[in-house]
N, C-alpha and C positions, 0 to 999 in steps of 0.2 A: 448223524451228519449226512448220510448218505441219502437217506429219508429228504431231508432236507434242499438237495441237491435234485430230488428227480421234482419235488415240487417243480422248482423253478423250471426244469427243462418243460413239465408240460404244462404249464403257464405260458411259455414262450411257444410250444407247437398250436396253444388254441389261439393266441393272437392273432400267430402267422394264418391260419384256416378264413379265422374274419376278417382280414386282408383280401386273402382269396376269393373268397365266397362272398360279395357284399350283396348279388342282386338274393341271392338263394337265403340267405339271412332274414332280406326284409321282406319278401315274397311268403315265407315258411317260416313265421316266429316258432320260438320254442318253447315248449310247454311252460317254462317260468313266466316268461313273457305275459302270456295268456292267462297266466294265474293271477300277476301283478294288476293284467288290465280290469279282471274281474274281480278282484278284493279292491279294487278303485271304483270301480260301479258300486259296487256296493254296498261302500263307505260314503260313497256320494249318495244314494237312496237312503240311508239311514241317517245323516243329516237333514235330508229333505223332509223326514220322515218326523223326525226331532222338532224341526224349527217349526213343523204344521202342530205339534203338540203345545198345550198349553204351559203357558212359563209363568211359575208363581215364584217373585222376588221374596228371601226374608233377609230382614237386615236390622243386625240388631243396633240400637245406639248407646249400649250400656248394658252391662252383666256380663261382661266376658273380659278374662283377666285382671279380675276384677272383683270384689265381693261388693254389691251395692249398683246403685245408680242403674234397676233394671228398665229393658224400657225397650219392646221389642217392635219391627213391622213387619204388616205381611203384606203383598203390595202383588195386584193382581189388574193390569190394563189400565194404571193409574189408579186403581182405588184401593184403600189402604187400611187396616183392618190395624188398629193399635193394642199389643199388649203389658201392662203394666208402665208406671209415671214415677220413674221413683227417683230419690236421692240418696247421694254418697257423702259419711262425715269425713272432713279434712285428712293427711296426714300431718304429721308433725312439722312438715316442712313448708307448712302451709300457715303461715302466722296469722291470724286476721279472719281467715277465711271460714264460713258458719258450714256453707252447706257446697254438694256440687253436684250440678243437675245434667241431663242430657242436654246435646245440641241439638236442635229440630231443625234446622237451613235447610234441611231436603226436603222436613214437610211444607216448607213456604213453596216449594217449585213449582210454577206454573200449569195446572190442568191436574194435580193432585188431591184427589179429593179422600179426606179423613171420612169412612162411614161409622167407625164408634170406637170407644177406648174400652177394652175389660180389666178390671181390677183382680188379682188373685187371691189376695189377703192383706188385713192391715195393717201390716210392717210398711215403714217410713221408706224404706229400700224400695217397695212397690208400689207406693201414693203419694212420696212426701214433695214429688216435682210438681203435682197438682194444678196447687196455690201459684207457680210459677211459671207455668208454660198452658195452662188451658184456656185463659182470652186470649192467645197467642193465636192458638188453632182453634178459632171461633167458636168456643163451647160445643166443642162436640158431645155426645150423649155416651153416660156414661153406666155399664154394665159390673155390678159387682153384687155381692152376699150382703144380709141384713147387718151385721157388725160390721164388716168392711165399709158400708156406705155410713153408717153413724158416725164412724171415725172418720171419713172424710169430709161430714159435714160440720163436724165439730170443730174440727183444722180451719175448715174455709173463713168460720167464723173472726179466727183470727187477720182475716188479711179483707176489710169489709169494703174494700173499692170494687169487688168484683161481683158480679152478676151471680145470683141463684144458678144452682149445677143441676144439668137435667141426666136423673141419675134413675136406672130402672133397677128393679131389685129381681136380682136370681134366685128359684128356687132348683136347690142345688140334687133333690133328691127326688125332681120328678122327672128327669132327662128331657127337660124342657130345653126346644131349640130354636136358637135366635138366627134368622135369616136378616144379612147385611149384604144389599148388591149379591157377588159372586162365592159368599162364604157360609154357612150353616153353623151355627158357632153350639155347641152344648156341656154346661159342665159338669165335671162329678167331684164328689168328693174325696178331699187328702186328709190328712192329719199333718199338721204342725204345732209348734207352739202357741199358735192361735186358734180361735176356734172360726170357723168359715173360712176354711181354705179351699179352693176351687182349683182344679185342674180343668185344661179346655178341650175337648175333640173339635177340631177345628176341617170341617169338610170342604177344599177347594177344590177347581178347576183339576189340580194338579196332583188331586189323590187326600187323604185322610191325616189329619197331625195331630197325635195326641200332647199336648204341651204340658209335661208334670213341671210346677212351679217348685218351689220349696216345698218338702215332702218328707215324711217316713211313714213306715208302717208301724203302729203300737195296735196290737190287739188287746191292750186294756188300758185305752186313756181313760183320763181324768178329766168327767165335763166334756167329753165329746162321744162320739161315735166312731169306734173304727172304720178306716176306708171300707167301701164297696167295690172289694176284689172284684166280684163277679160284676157288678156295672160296667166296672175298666175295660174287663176282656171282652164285656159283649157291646161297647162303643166301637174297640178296636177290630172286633170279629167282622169286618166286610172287608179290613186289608186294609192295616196301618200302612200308610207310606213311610212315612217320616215320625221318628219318636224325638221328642227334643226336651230334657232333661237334668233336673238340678244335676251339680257338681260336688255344691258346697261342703259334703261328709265322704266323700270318697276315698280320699286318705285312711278313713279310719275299716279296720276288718271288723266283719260281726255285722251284727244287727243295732239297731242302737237302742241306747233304753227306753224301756218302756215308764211312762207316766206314774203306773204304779209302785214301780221299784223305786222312786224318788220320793213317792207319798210313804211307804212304811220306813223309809231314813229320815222323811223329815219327821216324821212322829216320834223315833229313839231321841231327838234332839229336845222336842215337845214334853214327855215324859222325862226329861232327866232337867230339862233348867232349871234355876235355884231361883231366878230373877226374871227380868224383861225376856223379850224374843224380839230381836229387831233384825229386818228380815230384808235383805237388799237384794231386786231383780230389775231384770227390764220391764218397763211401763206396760210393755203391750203384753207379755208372759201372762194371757189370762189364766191359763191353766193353774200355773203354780200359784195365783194369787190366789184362786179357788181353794186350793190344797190348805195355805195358808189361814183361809176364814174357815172352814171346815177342820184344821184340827185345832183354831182356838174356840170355834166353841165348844169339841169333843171336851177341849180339858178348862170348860170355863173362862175365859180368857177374852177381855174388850180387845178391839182391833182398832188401832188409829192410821191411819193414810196419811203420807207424806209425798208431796210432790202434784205439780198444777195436772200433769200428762195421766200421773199414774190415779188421781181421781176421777177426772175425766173417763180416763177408758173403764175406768170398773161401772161408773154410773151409767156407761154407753150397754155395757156387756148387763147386768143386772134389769135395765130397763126392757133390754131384748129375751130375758132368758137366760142370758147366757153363764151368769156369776148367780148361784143362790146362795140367799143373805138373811140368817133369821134378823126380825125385828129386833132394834138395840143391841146388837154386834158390834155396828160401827158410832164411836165414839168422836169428841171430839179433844183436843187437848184439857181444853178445862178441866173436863170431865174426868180424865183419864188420871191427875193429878191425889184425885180423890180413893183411890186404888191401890191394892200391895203389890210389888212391882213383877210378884208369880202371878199375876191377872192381866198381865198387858202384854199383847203383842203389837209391833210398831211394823209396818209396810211402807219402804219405801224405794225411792231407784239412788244409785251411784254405787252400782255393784263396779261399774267402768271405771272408777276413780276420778267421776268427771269433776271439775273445779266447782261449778254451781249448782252440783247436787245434796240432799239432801246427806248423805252421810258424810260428804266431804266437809260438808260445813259444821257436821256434828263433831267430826274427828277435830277441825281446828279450834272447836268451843264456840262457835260462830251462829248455831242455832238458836232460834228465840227460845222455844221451850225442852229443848233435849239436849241432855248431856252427860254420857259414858257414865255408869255408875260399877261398881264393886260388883260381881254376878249375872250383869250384863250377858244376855249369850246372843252375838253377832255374827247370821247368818249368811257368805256373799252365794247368792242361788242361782250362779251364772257363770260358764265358763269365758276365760278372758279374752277379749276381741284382740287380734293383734295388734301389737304399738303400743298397748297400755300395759303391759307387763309391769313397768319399774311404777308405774303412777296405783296400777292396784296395791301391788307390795309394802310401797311406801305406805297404801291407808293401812292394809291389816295390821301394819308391824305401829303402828299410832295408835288404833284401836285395843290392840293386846296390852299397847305400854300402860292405857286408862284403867285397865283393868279386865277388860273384856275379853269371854271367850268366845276366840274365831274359828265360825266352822265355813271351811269351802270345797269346792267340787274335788279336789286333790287329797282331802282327810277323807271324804267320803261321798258316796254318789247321791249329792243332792242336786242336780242339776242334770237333766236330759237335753240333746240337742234336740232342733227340730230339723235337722236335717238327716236323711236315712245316709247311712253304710254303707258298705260293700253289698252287704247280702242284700239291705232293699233296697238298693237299685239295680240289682241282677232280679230281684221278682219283680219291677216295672217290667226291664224288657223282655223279659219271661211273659208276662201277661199281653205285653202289647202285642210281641215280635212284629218287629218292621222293619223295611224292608231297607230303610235309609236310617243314620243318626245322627242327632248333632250334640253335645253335650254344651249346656247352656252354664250359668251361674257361677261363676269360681275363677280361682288365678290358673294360669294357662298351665302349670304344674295338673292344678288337679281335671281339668280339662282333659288333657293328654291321658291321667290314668284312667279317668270313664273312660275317652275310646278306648282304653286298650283291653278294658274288661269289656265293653261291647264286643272287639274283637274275640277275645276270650269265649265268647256266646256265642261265637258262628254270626256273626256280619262283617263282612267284608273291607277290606281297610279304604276301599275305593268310595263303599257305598257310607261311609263316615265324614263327615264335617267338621272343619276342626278349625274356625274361622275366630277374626278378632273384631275390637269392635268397629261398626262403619263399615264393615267389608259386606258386599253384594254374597249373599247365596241362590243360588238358583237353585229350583227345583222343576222335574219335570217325572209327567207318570213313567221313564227309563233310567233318569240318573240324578243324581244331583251334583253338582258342582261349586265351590270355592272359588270365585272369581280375582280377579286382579282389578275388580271395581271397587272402591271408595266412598262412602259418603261422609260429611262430617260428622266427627265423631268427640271432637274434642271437649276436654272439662269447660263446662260452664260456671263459674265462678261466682257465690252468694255470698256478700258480704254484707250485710244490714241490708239495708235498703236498696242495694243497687246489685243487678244481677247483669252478669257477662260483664261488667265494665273494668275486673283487676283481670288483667291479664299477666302473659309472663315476666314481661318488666318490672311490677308494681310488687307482681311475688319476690323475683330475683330482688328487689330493694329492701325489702321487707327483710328479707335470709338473712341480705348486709347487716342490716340497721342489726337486726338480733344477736348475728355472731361477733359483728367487731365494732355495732355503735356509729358516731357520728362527729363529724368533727367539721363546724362550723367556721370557716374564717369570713371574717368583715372586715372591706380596706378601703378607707376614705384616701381620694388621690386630688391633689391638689392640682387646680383646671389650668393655673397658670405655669407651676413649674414642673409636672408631669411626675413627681415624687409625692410618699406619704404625705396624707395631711396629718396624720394621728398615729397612735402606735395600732398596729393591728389589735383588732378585739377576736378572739379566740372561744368558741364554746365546747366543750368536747362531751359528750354523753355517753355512758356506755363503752366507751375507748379508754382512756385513760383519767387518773382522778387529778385536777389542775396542780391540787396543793402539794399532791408527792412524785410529781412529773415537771416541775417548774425549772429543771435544767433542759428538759425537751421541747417546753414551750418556747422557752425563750431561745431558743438555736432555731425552731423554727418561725419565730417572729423575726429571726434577722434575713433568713433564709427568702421569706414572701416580701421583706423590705428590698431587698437585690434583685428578685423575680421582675416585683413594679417597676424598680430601675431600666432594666432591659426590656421591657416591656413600654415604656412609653420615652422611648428617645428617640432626640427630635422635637418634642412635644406631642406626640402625638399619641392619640387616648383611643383606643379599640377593647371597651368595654368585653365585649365575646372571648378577645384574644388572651386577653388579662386573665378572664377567669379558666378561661381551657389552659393556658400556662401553670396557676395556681393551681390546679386539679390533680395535673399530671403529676408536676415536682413533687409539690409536697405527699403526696399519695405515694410515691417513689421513696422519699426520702421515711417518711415515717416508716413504711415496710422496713425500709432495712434498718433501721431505728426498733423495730418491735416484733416484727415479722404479721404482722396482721393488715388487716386493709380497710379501716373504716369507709363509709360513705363521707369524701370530699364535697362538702358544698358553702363554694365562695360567693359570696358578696360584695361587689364591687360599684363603687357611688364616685361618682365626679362632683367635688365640692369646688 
């Protein structure tokens, strides 16, 4: 207390001094003073210092918080260096909706000039916005791997209103390097679930960016080449600035499997069937489809393909090298007919539980020529994407009932991710070390844990980015920063034929229509006496079924006969009012009538 008390007193004696003293004060600063003026200098030089250094924007429009729809810029004095074009599939709350792409409004801005787009791999996440936004951005030229470019030419084919794609092809293992305007672009190679996956050193104005896409380390894949450690570290070896870096496996400890420890589990399953092999992955999974035609011929075994995507890509991958196929492997149904059912293996996709896939249709008996036999042994070679949890479950527990036995990644490890671990992505920034980070690819969960093993690593929490999508990053050769700038960012919405035009309204009706249905009224009003001309006609879809609701309909047919009453006395007929009257009540009255809310929509005619 006492402590306390002498505070104050000499608080109150220095007041009273600079009272006293005012010229002697301002004449003779005091060394504080003098310090503040000069940590102000030279806080002032070192912006001055900053703002003469070069400023390279990145901004991404997609892949962050977020799995999908990658689609990154790097934007230096208006010119703008694009990496990857991808799409995102729907959620569940998304009825209608096929695909959803980036928003590009900021590459329309006046004086922005696109000088190329690079492709990292053939996953739909990184090419599948293509087809939908490149006459947008006047065909720019486009950089990618031999397989990556096949699959995009293959794609384009589908959408034939569009121009020929001027597309140059990377060769990924000569550290060949592409000069655009302000940037040196060179790539090396990764390992994914695909083969030709390209990581970029990307040299700007503003220092060196190693950009790992989707990635892990396997030192013994399947059909590829393991990364080139030492490429990596000697791109990065002048002084990585910026490392910028998948996410998408970070959650998980370890390393992640390697390609071959999935090839000797799918061979125990090969060796013991009694029957078929019917074998369900993703289209693009060339690896495991390799594995696949590789251990049906070890054990004798014709191969049949199923699915429009998952032949394509094998015919794309084979033509290049990339899938080797002895002669009369691949079979076609007829064919396969003729055969005891330990000589066939079947490849196809709806590992997802998607509704128009090939095994979805086989589970409801709906395929032309396949149908769940006795010995069956049904392979899902893919772990589950989330959301489709209850829709896989549902097929396995279908498939089991046929007879079939179901093997999946949770009985045993048939299925590797292609995205690295913990451990490889602490040997990225092992190999890189840079001096900044940003972690790319994933929901802001797994975002947050890369930085914090970055941090873990010895970088800095300052010198981390940890940005959403649309948000401005700056970088400069001293700092990088996190802006409170914006570009747009929002879901662009693919619905058939029409792309951006379902917006949020059309969703929000959609939700309706699906959770509580629809409920139609038509009311002919009579021009002269301003009451019904007919009894209202009533449709209800999805909401309630007429024939065992018929004390609710007709309470509320008397209901919209009172509504019209008050509604046109006097004589007088305001169409609009009628129906926004009709909208409200009755939407009112059924709620507490059901507790739900269909979509009201009245019909109103003056006879």
């Amino acid at each position: 207390m006492q402590e306390e008390i002498n505070k104050i007193e000499r608080k109150k004696i220095r007041v009273q001094e600079e009272k006293d003293n005012p010229i002697v004060l301002t004449a003779y600063p005091t060394a504080s003073a003098n310090d503040k003026r000069e940590n102000f200098k030279k806080r002032k030089a070192r912006e001055i210092e900053e703002q003469s250094q070069p400023l390279l924007k990145i901004i991404p429009l997609g892949g962050l918080e977020e799995v999908g729809r990658n689609m990154t810029l790097f934007e230096y004095q208006n010119q703008i260096l694009i990496v990857d074009m991808g799409l995102q599939f729907p959620d569940e709350d998304m009825p209608g909706i096929d695909f959803i792409i980036p928003n590009i409004e900021y590459l329309k801005t006046e004086g922005k000039k696109i000088l190329g787009v690079f492709i990292t791999h053939g996953h739909y996440d990184h090419l599948g916005a293509i087809p939908y936004l490149i006459h947008k951005l006047n065909y720019p030229r486009i950089f990618t791997a031999p397989l990556t470019r096949g699959i995009i030419l293959k794609r384009q084919m589908d959408f034939p209103g569009l121009k020929p794609l001027d597309i140059t092809t990377i060769d990924k293992n000569r550290n060949q390097s592409i000069e655009l305007g302000p940037f040196k672009i060179t790539a090396f190679h990764l390992n994914h679930n695909i083969p030709d996956t390209i990581g970029l050193a990307i040299n700007t104005p503003a220092g060196l960016i190693i950009y790992a896409t989707d990635f892990k380390f396997d030192f013994q894949p399947v059909g590829d080449k393991p990364a080139n450690l030492l490429q990596i570290a000697s791109l990065a070896n002048s002084g990585a600035k910026l490392l910028m870096s998948d996410s998408t496996g970070v959650e998980n400890p370890g390393h992640s499997l390697s390609e071959k420890s999935i090839m000797e589990n799918l061979e125990t399953i090969f060796l013991k069937a009694p029957g078929r092999i019917i074998m369900a992955t993703f289209a693009s999974l060339i690896s495991r489809l390799q594995q696949a035609i590789y251990l049906s011929e070890k054990y004798n075994r014709k191969v049949v393909i199923e699915g429009f995507t998952m032949k394509n890509n094998v015919a794309i991958a084979e033509n290049l090298g990339y899938i080797k196929i002895k002669k009369g492997t691949i079979i076609d149904w007829k064919e396969s007919f003729s055969l005891p059912p330990q000589k066939l293996t079947i490849l196809c996709t709806g590992a997802q539980g998607e509704s128009e896939a090939t095994l979805m249709k086989v589970a409801n008996k709906e395929h032309k020529y396949l149908k769940i036999q006795k010995d069956d042994t049904v392979i899902f070679s893919s772990s589950v994407v989330p959301g489709n949890e209850l829709a896989v479950q549902n097929l396995k527990d279908t498939l089991a009932k046929q007879g079939a036995k179901v093997y999946h990644y949770k009985i045993m490890d048939i299925h590797a991710s292609g995205h690295g671990y913990q451990e490889d992505l602490k040997m990225m920034i092992s190999l890189v070390q840079p001096q900044f980070f940003m972690p790319i690819h994933g929901y802001f969960s797994m975002l947050k844990t890369h930085a914090e093993l970055a941090q873990d690593l010895g970088i800095p929490a300052e010198n981390i980015a940890l940005a959403s999508n649309g948000q401005i990053v700056e970088l400069t050769k001293e700092r990088i920063s996190v802006t409170n700038k914006f570009v747009p960012a929002n879901y662009v919405m693919v619905d058939g034929l029409g792309v951006g035009d379902v917006g949020g309204v059309v969703l929000r009706d959609r939700q309706t229509l699906s959770k509580d249905g629809i409920f139609l009224i038509i009311v002919l009003v009579d021009k002269k006496t301003g009451l019904l001309y007919s009894e209202p006609e009533i449709v209800s879809r999805g909401f309630v079924y007429m024939k065992e609701s018929k004390k609710l309909i007709d309470q509320t047919k008397k209901i919209i006969a009172e509504i019209v009453s008050q509604c046109t006395k006097g004589n007088t007929f305001n169409e609009s009012y009628i129906r926004n009257n009709l909208r409200d009540k009755i939407g009112l009255y059924l709620f507490q009538q059901t507790q739900r809310r269909p979509m009201i929509l009245p019909v109103v005619i003056e006879v």
